[in-house]
C-alpha positions in Angstrom: -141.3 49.9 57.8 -143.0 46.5 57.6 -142.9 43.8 60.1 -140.0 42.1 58.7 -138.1 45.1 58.9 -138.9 45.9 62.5 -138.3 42.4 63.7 -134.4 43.3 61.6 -134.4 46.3 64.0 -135.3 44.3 66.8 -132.9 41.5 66.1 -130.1 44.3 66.0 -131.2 46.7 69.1 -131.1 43.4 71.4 -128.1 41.7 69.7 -130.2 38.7 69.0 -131.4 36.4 66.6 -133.7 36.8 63.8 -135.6 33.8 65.2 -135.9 35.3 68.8 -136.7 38.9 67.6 -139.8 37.4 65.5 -141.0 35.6 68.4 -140.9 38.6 70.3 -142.4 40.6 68.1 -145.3 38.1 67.6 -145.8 37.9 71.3 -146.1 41.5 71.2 -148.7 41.5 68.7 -150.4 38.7 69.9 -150.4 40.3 73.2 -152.5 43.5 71.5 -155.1 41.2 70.1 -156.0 39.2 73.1 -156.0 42.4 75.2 -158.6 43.7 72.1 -160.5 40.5 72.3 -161.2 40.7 76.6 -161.4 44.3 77.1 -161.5 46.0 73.8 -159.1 48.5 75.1 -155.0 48.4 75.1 -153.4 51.3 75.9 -149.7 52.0 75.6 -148.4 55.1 77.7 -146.3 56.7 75.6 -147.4 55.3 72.7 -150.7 55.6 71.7 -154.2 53.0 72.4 -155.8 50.7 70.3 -159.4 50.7 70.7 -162.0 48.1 69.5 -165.2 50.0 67.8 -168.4 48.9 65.8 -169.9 50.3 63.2 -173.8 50.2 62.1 -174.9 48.4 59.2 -175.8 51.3 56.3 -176.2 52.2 52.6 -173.3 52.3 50.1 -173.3 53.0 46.6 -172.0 50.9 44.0 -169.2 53.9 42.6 -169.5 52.2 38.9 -173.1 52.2 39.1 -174.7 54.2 41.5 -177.0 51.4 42.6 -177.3 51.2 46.6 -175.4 48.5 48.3 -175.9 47.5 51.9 -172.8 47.3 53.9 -173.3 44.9 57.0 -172.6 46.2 60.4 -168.7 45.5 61.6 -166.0 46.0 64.2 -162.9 47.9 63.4 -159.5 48.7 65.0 -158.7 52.4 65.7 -155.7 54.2 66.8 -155.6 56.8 68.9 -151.3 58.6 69.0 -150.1 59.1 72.5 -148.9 62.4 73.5 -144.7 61.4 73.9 -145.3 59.6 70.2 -147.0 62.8 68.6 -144.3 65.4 69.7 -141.6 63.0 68.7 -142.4 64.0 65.3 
């Protein structure tokens, strides 16, 4: 599923508009960043938590060459599944 699908789901489990149903879901993901941004944390019960993390500048290699590479140190997004999400499956 990609986001124009789920805002299609959206639009049809509220009996809404495509227009409102992509606002929503925007606000929604909005809503996740800013939370990311202030407290680096945004937990869902239920659902699962998005966590801000950073990682430490190191060596690569190059895979075509094998000459070292430095990769600059970075912040990522990880995922943690929430327990009701993980036995849903």
């Amino acid at each position: 599923m990609n986001k124009s699908h789920l805002v299609d789901y959206v639009a049809e489990e509220l009996r809404t508009s495509k227009l409102q149903a992509s606002l929503l879901v925007e606000t929604v993901l909005n809503g996740i960043k800013k939370g990311l941004k202030e407290d680096q944390t945004v937990t869902l019960t239920g659902f699962g938590t998005f966590e801000l993390k950073s990682r430490k500048a190191r060596v690569g290699r190059n895979p075509h060459t094998g000459e070292p590479i430095s990769i600059a140190a970075g912040r990522r997004v990880g995922f943690r599944v929430g327990k009701a999400l993980k036995e849903s499956f």
